[in-house]
TORMARVEX-854422 format. One line per 5 residues: number of its first residue (from 1); for each residue x, y, z of C-alpha. Coordinates in steps of 0.001 Angstrom, whole numbers, plus 500000, padded with zeros to 6 digits. Layout:
NUM	X Y Z ~ ...
***
This chain:
1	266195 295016 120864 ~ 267345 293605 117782 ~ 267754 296515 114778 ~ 268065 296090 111196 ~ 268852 298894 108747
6	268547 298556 104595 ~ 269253 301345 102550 ~ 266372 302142 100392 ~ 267325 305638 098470 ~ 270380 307576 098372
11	270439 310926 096493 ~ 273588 312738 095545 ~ 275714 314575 092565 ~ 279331 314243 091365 ~ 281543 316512 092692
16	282036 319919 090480 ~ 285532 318403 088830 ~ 287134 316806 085409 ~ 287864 312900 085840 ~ 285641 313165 088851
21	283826 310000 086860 ~ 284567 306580 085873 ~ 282720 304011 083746 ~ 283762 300345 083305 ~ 282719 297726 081123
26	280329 295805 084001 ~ 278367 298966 083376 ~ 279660 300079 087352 ~ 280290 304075 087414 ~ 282804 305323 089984
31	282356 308880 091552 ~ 283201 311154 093750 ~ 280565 312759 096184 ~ 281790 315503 098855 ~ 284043 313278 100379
36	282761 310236 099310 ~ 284267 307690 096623 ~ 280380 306417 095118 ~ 279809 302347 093043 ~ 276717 303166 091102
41	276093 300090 089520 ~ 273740 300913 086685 ~ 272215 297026 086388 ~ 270565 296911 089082 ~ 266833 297555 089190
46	264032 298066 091842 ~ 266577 299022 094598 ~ 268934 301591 095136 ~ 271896 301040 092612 ~ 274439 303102 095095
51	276941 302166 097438 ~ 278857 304630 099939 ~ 282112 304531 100498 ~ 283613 307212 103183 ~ 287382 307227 103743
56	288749 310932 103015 ~ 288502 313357 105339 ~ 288177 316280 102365 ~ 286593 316602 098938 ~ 287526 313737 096093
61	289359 314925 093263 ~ 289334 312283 090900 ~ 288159 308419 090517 ~ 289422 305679 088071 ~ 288845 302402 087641
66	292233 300401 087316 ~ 291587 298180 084054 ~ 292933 294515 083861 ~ 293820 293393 080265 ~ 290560 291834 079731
71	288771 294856 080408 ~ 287614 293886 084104 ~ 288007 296026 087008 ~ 288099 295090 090595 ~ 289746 297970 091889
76	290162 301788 091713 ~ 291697 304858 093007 ~ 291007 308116 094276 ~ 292471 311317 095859 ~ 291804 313822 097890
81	292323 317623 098893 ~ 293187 315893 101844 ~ 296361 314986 100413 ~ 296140 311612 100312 ~ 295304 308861 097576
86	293547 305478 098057 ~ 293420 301978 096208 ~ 290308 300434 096716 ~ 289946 296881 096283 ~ 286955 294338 095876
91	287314 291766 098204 ~ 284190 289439 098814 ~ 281315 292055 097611 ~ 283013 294481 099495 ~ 285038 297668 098430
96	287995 298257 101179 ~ 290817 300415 101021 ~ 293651 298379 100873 ~ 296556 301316 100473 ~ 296324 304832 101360
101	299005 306946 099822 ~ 300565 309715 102183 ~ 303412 311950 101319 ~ 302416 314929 099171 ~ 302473 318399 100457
106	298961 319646 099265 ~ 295938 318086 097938 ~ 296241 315430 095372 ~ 294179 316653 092350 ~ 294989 313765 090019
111	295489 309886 089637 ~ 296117 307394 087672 ~ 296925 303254 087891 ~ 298219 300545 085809 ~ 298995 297101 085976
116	302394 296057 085055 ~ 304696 293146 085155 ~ 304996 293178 088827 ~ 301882 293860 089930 ~ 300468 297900 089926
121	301952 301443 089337 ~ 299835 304047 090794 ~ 300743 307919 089510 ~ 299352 310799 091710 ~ 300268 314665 090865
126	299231 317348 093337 ~ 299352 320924 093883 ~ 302902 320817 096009 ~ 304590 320765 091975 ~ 305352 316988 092938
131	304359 313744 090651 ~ 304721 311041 093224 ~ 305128 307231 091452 ~ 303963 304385 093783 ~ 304640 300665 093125
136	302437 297765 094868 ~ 304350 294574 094739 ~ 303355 291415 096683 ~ 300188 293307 098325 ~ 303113 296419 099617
141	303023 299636 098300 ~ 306217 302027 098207 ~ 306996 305348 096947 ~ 309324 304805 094286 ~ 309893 307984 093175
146	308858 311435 093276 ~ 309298 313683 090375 ~ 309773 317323 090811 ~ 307954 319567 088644 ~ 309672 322870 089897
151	306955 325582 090227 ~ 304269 323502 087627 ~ 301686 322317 088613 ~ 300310 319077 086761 ~ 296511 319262 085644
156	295767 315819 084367 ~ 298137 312706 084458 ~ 297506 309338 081622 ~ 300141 306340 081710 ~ 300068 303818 079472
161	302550 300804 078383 ~ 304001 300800 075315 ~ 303595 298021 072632 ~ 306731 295499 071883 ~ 308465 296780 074976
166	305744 296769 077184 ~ 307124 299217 079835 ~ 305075 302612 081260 ~ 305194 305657 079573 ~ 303454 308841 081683
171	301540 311553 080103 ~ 301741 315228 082321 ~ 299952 318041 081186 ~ 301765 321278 082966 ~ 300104 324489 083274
176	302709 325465 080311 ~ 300353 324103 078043 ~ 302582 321138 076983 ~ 302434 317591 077535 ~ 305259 316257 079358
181	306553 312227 078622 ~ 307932 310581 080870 ~ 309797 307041 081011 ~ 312689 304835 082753 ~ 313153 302892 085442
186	314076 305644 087087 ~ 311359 308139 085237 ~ 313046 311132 083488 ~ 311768 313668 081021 ~ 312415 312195 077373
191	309932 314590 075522 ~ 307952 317386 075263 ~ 304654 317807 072946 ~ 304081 321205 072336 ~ 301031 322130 070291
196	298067 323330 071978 ~ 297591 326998 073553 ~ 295815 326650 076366 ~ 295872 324058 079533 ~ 295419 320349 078515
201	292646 319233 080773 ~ 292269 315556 079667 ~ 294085 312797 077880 ~ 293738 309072 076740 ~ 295892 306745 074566
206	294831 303936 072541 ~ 296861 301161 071516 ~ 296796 300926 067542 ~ 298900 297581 066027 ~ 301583 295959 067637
211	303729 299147 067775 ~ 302204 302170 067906 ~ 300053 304082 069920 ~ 297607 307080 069857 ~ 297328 310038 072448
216	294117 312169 072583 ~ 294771 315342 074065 ~ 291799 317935 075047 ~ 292524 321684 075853 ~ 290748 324728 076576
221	291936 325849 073126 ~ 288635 324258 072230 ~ 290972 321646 070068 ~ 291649 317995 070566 ~ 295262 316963 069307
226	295911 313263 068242 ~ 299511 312361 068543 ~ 300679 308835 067193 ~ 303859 307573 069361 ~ 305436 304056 066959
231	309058 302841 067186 ~ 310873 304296 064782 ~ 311797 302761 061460 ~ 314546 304783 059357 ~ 312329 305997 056401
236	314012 306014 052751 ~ 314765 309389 051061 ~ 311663 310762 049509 ~ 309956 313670 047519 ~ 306519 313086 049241
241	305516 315551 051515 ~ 305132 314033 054875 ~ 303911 315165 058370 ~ 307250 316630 060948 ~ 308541 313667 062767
246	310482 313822 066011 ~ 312084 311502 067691 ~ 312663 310189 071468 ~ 314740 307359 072995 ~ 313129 305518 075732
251	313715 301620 076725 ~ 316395 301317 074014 ~ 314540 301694 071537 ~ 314081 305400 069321 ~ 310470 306392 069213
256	308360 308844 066968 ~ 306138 311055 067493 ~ 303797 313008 064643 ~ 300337 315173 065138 ~ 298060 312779 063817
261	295292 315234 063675 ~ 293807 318329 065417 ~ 290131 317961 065893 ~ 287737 321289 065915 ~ 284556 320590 066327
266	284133 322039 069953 ~ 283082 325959 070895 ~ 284628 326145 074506 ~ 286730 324631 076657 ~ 287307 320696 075639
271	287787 319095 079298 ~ 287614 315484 078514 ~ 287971 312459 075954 ~ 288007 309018 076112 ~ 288691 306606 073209
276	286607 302891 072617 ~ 287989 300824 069870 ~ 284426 299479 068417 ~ 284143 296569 066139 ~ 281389 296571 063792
281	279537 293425 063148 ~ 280056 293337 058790 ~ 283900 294406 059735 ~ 286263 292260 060957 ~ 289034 295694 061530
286	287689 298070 064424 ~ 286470 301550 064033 ~ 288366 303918 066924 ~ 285455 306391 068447 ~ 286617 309295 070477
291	284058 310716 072764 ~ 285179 314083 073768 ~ 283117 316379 076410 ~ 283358 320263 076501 ~ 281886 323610 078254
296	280389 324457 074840 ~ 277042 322072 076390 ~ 277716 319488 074019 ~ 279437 315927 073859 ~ 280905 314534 070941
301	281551 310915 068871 ~ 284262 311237 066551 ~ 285456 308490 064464 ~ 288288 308475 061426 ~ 287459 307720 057692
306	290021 305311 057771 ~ 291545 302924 060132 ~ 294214 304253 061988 ~ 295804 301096 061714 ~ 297233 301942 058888
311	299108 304329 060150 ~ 299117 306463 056746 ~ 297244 309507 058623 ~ 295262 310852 055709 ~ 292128 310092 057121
316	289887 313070 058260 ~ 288295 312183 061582 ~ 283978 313451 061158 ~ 281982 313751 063847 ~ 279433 311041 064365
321	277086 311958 066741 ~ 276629 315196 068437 ~ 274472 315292 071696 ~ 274005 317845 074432 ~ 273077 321774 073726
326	271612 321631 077505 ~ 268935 324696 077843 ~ 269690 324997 081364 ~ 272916 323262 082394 ~ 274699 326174 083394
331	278021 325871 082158 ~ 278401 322682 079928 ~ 280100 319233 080384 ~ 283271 318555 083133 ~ 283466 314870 081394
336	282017 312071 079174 ~ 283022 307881 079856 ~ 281924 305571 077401 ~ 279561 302571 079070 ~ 279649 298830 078645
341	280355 297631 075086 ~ 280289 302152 073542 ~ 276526 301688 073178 ~ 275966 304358 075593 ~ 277321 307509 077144
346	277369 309572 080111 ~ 278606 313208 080486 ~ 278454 315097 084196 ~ 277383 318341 083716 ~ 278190 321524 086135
351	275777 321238 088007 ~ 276748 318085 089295 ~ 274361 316169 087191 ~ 274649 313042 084989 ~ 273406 312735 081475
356	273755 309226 080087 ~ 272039 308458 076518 ~ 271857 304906 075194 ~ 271856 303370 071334 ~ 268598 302129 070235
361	269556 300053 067601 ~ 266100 299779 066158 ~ 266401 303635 064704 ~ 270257 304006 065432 ~ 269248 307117 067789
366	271079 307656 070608 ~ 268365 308640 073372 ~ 268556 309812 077063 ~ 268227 307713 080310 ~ 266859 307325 083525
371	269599 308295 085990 ~ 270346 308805 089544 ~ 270914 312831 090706 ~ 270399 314879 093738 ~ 271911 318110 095244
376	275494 319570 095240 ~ 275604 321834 097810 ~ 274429 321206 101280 ~ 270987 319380 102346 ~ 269496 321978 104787
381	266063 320741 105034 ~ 263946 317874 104036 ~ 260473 316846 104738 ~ 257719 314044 104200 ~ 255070 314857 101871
386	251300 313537 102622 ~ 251447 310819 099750 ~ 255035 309283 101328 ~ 257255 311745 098543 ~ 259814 313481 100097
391	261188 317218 099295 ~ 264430 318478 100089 ~ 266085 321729 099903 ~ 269759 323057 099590 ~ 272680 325508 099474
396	273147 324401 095871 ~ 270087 326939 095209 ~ 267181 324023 094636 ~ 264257 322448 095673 ~ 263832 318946 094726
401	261233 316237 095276 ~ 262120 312638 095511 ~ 259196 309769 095341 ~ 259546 305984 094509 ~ 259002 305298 090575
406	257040 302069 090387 ~ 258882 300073 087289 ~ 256808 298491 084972 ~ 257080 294851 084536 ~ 257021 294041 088442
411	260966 295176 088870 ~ 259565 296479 091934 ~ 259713 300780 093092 ~ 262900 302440 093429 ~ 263297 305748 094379
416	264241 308728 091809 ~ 264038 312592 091705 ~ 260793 313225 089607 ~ 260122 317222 089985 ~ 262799 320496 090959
421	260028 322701 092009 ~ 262525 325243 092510 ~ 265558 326593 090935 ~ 266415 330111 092741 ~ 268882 332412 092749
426	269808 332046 096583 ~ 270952 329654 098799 ~ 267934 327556 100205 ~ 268096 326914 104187 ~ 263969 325833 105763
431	261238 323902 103793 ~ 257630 323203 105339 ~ 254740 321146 103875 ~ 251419 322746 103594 ~ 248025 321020 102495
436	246907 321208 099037 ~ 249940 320102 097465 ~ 251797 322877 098736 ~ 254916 323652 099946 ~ 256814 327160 101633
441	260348 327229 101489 ~ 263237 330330 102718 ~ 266385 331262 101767 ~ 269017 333576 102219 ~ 266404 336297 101901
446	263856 338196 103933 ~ 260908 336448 101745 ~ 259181 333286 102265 ~ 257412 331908 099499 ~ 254708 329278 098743
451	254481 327108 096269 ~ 251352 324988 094298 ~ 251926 321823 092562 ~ 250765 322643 088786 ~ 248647 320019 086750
456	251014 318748 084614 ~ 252582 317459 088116 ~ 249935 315782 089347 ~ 249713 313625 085964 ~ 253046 313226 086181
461	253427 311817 089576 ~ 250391 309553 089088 ~ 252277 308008 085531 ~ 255941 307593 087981 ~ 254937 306192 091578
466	250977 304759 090997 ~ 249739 307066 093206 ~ 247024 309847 092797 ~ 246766 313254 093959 ~ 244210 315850 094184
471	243589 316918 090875 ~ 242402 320783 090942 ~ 240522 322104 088745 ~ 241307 322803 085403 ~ 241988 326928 085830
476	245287 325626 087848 ~ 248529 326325 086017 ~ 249928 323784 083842 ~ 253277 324399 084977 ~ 255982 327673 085310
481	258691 329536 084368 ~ 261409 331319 085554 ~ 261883 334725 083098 ~ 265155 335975 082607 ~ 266684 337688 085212
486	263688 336695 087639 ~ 263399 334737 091107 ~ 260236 333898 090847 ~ 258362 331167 089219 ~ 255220 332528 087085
491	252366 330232 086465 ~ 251929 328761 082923 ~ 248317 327997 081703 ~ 247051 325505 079286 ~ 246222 327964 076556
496	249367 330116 077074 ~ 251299 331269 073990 ~ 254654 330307 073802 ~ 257255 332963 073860 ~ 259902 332401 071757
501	261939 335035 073798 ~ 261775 333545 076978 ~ 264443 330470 077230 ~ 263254 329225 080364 ~ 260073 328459 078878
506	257811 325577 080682 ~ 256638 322556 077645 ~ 254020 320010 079248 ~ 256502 316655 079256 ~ 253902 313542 079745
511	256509 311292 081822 ~ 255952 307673 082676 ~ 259447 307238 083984 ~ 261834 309666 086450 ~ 262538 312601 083911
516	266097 313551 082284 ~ 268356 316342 084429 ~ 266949 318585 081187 ~ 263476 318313 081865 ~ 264295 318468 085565
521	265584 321911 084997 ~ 262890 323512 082653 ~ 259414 321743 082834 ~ 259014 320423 086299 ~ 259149 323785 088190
526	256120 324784 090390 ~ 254410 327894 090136 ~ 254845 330783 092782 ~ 251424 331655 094434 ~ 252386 333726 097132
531	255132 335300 098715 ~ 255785 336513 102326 ~ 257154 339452 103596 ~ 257529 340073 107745 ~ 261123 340145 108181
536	264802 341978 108224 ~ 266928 339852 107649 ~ 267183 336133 105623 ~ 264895 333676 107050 ~ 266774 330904 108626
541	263993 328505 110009 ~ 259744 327223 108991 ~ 257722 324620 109918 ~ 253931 324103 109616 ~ 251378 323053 111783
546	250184 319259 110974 ~ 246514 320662 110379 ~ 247873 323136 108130 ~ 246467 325908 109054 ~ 249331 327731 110791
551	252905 328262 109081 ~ 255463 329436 111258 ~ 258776 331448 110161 ~ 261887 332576 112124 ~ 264944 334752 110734
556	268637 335555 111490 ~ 268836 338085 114473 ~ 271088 339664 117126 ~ 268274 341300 118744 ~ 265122 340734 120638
561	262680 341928 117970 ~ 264409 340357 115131 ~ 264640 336722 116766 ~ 260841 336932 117187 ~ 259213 334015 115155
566	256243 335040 112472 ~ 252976 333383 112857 ~ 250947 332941 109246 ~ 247303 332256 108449 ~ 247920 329904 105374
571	243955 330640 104860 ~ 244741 334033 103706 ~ 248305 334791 103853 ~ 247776 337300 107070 ~ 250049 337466 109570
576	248686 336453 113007 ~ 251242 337347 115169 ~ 255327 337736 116388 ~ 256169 335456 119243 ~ 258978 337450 121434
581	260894 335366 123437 ~ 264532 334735 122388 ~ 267655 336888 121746 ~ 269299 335548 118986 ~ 268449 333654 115329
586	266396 330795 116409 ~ 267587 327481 114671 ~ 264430 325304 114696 ~ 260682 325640 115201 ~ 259106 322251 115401
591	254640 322374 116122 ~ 253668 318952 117680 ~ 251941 316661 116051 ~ 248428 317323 117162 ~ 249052 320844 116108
596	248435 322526 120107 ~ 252090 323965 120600 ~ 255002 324973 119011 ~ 258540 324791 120304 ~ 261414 327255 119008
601	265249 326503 120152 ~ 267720 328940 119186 ~ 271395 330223 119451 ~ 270713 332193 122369 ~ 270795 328529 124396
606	267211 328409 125042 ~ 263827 326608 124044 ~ 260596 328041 124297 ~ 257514 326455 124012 ~ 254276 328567 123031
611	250850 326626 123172 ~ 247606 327408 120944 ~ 245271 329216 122707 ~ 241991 327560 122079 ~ 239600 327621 118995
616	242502 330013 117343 ~ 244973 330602 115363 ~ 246778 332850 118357 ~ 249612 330902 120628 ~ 250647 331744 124226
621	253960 331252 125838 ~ 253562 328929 128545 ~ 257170 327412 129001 ~ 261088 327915 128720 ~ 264366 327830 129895
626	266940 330178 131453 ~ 270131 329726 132625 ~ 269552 328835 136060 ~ 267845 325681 134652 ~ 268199 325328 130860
631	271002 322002 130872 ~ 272320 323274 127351 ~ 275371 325169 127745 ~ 275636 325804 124212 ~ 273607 326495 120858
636	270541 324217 121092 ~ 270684 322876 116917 ~ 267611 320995 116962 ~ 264183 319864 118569 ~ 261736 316978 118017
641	258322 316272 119221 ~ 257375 312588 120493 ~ 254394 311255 117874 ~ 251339 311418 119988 ~ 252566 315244 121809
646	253421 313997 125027 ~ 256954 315808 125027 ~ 259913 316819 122967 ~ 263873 316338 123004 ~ 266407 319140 122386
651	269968 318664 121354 ~ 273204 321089 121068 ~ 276657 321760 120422 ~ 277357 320770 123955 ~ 276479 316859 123018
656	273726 316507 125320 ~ 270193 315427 124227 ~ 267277 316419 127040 ~ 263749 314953 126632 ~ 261502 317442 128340
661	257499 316723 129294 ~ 254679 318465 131300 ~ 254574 317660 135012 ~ 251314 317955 137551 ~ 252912 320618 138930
666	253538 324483 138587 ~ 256884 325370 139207 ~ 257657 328957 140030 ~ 260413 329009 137531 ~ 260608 329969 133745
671	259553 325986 133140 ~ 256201 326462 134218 ~ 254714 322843 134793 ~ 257483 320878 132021 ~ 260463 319497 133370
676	263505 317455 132471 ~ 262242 313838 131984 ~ 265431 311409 132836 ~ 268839 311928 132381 ~ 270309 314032 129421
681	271965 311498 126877 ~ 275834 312619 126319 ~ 277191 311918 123600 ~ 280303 313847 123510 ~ 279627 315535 119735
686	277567 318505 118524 ~ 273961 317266 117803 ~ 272309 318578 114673 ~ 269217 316851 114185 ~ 266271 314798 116294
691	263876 312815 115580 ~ 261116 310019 117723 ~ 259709 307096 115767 ~ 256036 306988 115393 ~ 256119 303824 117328
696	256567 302976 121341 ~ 258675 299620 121840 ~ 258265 297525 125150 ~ 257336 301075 127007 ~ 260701 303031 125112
701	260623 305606 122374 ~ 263096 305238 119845 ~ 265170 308569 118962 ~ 267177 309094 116304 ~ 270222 311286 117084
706	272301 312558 114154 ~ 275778 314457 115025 ~ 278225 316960 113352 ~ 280327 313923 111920 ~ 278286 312363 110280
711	276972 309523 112268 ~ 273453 308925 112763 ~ 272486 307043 116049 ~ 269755 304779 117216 ~ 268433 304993 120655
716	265579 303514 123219 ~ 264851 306017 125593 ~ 262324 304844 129065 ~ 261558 307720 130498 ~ 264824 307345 132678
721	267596 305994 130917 ~ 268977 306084 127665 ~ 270356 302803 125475 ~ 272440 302732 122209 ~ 270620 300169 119626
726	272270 300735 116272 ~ 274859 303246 114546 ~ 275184 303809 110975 ~ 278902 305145 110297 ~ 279832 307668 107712
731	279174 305159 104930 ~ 276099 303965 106003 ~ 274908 307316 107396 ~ 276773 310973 106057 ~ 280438 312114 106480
736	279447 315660 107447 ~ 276742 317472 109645 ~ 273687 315807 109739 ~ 270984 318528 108959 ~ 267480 316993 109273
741	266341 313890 110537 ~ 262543 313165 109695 ~ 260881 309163 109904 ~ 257927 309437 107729 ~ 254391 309549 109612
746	251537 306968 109612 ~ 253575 304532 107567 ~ 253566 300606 108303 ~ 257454 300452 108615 ~ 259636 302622 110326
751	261223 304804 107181 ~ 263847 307386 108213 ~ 264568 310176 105570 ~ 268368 312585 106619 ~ 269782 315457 105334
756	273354 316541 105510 ~ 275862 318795 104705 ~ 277117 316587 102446 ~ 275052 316969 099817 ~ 273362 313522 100541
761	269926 312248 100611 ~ 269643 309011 101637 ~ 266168 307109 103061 ~ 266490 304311 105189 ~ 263980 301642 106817
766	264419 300443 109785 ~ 263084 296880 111596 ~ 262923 296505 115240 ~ 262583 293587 116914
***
């Protein structure tokens, strides 16, 4: 068989950090992912715009592009809590890492790369108190030096060359609230700014003339220092009042330093800025911008009254343009980069989230953009809806739903999150679909609750993807909203007064394109229409019959009686019945596709299979395994069903995968007629998630196997024997525990949807030949 994988959707957030975020001028963002280094490349349209790359083996800590004089950038660096760092280089479309850097102590929490003379200087500071300067020259990398910072610990590094003698100068921000300068061949402290009261989280310089440069320096002081560093000229004696000068000596040359300016514009915590020189069209001299970022929910443009240049310093410095004041982003901005050209902007928000808004020059307003988003805590569940959307569900406390947007002007359909149904105020772990635009979902509580798509939805996703849903009838809700200090979502009608009280207030948005992160968080959430209450602990596991008229709901248990799944009449909410067969929490229920059985695996090492007993809603046990002959010696993660019922794989911690079927004869054993059909597949790792393809290739199903690393596996299985036909690595695949593997049903082309602990989403087609 000849297999072909393209990556149609991938669906992730920046990880929770300062400088975790990187623009350059080819409009490419950098950023870190779990333990991914991320390309976004925000030009391209009708595909997916992201590229993978997996190389740490712990959670990225910064990302920066490595800027050539021009402004170009083919390569970048990153680091790790893993402690290393890693220059990445395009070579031939392709990002490789072309130097990992090994040697600190602890996790590296910050980087930073210039060019130089010789070739590139790469600074790293971690949490071991060490600032480690590496030197590539002739395609090697060394350690040149390592600077040691005592018992400080560096929280943002920024090294620039300085003008006439064109030699490095590095910027460290201690935790004693001062900037540290360092310079030398062999780097040594040659002065201290002291100014600001609280840690420095961010820093940039900016060349200004031929001499002189200008530091921006953010703190959670809520002020942003300017600092101008020139060679120093001997002034004459004079009565003027003029700003304190002080002096250093660095390169043989005396330098001075004054406070420029101390920007307060900014309510909380200031954690980043970034400077763009900008030339305006009826100027010939160019007007600095600072773009600063803060916890305070807002960004901000600032720009001087007069040039900088000049170096007189009299100029106040007025802020431009003020964006932000995010209802429901949590806790503000971590950063803010400048894109291609400063005529648009992008902060990353708390929750992970990016927030880019764009100059329309026609009105001079700067408006928001269509972005790329997804979860940033663990995937633990994600499903196929009935018009091809997909909804996922994670530990980062959200439900989100995922559908292709189809782009005006024949660019073709590329996928976006376009509704967060949910927004609760636990971690999320099972997710089922139910008919009637509906949807149950469980968390780390003992309630399970449904959910109704409201109207303004279903306009909604007809405007983004094309594609039209049952419209209900006008009584339906409109929308929801969470009240304060609520978990559950109350249903908004059409003729509802607003509340000025309530903050989390649901406006009807007409959309026509993927909405913003704030619309995502306050108008797209789906009402709450029932909620479900038949267990004693948090419920760990759902799924729903294909028909829809059965939803089935397991829990976390040590006993008997608590391990017992729940068996729901979605008709009326009722519960039909408790299904008592295994010991501990069970891990997966899984009905088969034509809706007859239902097969539970669990911790306790054991499947069970229960079947319908006819014309009801009422199932029988009819089939499991013991440990005389259950194969699994160790928690059985997952199950999957083969598409047309005729039997089902199971796969554990023990790295086996066992396809099981129903013989023509009773055994006298706990199997009851099913048996083990062929060899188990080994594959040496924990498996966490099945699934068959709706499809049967020259008489072999194809099974997609996806493992504890990462990996996600392609396999033809006979009926006896089992044969590897395509892996997708980390990059391709995940880089942690695959959660859920799902290929979407009844669609012309094999589609393949995964979940992982990773915090990734990613949708992938598959051709077999």
């Amino acid at each position: 068989m000849k297999v072909s994988v393209s990556q149609l959707y991938t669906s992730v957030a920046c990880n929770r950090t300062p400088e975790i975020v990187d623009w350059n001028n080819g409009g490419i963002i950098c950023f870190g992912a779990s333990y991914a280094v991320v390309i976004y490349d925000t030009n391209v349209k009708g595909r997916d715009p992201l590229t993978v790359l997996s190389h740490h083996r712990s959670t990225v800590n910064s990302v920066k592009w490595i800027r050539k004089s021009d402004g170009t950038c083919t390569e970048l660096v990153s680091c790790s809590a893993d402690k290393t760092a890693a220059i990445w280089t395009l070579k031939e479309g392709t990002w490789k890492v072309t130097a990992t850097l090994t040697g600190h102590k602890e996790g590296v929490t910050c980087i930073y790369g210039i060019y130089t003379r010789n070739d590139l200087v790469v600074y790293t500071a971690a949490i071991d108190s060490v600032v480690k300067v590496w030197e590539r020259c002739h395609g090697v990398t060394i350690l040149k030096q390592s600077i040691n910072l005592n018992t400080g610990l560096c929280l943002t590094l920024h090294a620039h060359l300085l003008p006439a003698v064109n030699q490095p100068l590095l910027f460290c921000a201690l935790d004693d609230h001062k900037i540290h300068v360092f310079a030398g061949e062999e780097y040594h402290r040659v002065h201290t700014l002291v100014g600001h009261e609280d840690w420095v989280r961010g820093m940039d310089v900016l060349d200004v003339g031929n001499n002189a440069i200008l530091l921006a320096s953010a703190s959670q002081d809520t002020y942003i220092r300017l600092w101008r560093i020139q060679q120093h000229s001997p002034q004459k004696a004079s009565s003027e009042i003029r700003v304190e000068e002080k002096l250093f000596h660095a390169y043989g040359c005396d330098w001075s330093v004054k406070l420029e300016a101390v920007l307060a514009g900014h309510e909380g915590w200031v954690y980043g800025v970034q400077w763009h020189p900008y030339v305006y069209k009826d100027k010939r001299q160019p007007v600095f911008r600072l773009l600063s970022s803060s916890l305070d929910k807002t960004l901000i443009i600032w720009e001087p009254e007069s040039s900088p240049l000049k170096g007189e310093g009299e100029g106040a410095w007025t802020e431009r343009v003020r964006v932000g004041e995010v209802g429901g982003n949590g806790l503000g901005f971590y950063g803010s980069r400048f894109g291609p050209n400063g005529e648009s902007f992008l902060g990353h928000g708390y929750n992970g989230s990016f927030h880019v808004w764009t100059l329309f020059k026609e009105s001079g307003q700067w408006e928001p953009s269509v972005v790329c988003g997804g979860h940033f805590g663990s995937v633990e569940d994600v499903r196929w809806g009935a018009r091809g959307e997909l909804v996922s569900v994670s530990a980062d406390q959200t439900t989100r739903l995922h559908a292709p947007w189809a782009r005006p002007g024949g660019l073709g359909s590329e996928w976006h999150e376009i509704a967060r149904p949910q927004v609760h105020g636990y971690d999320l772990s099972s997710l089922a679909m139910l008919p009637n635009n509906c949807f149950a979902s469980s968390a780390e509580e003992k309630v399970v609750r449904i959910f109704k798509a409201p109207n303004n939805f279903l306009t909604n996703f007809k405007n983004i993807t094309g594609v039209e849903l049952e419209v209900e009838d006008s009584k339906s809700p409109e929308g929801a909203s969470v009240p304060s200090l609520g978990l559950s979502n109350k249903a908004v009608f059409a003729d509802a007064e607003v509340d000025d009280d309530n903050d989390g207030h649901f406006v009807p948005v007409v959309l026509h394109e993927p909405p913003t992160e704030e619309t995502l968080m306050q108008n797209t959430l789906w009402p709450e229409s029932q909620k479900l209450y038949a267990h004693g602990s948090e419920v760990f596991a759902l799924d729903a019959a294909p028909r829809g008229d059965v939803l089935a709901s397991a829990a976390r248990a040590a006993l008997v009686a608590h391990a017992a799944p729940v068996l729901w009449d979605t008709s009326n909410w009722r519960q039909i019945q408790k299904l008592v067969s295994h010991q501990l929490t069970v891990t997966q229920l899984a009905f088969s596709p034509d809706s007859q059985h239902l097969l539970s695996v669990s911790r306790d090492r054991r499947w069970t299979l229960h079947r319908r007993k006819e014309g009801s809603n009422f199932f029988e046990t009819i089939a499991s395994t013991d440990k005389t002959n259950g194969v699994h010696t160790r928690i059985i993660w997952c199950c999957a069903w083969a598409h047309d019922s005729s039997m089902f794989a199971t796969g554990s911690r023990d790295g086996k995968v066992c396809v099981w079927s129903k013989t023509d004869t009773q055994s006298s054993t706990s199997l009851g007629s099913y048996a083990l059909l062929g060899k188990p597949l080994e594959v040496n790792i924990s498996v966490t998630a099945l699934a068959f393809a709706p499809v049967i290739i020259d008489g072999a199903r194809i099974v997609a196997v996806g493992v504890e690393s990462g990996e996600i596996r392609l396999y033809a299985f006979d009926g006896a024997s089992w044969s590897l036909i395509h892996e997708m690595n980390n990059s391709a695949a995940h880089h942690l525990a695959v959660k859920r593997l799902m290929f979407r049903p009844s669609s012309s082309r094999l589609t393949l949807a995964s979940a992982a602990a990773d915090h990734f989403v990613r949708i992938h087609q598959i051709d077999i030949s």
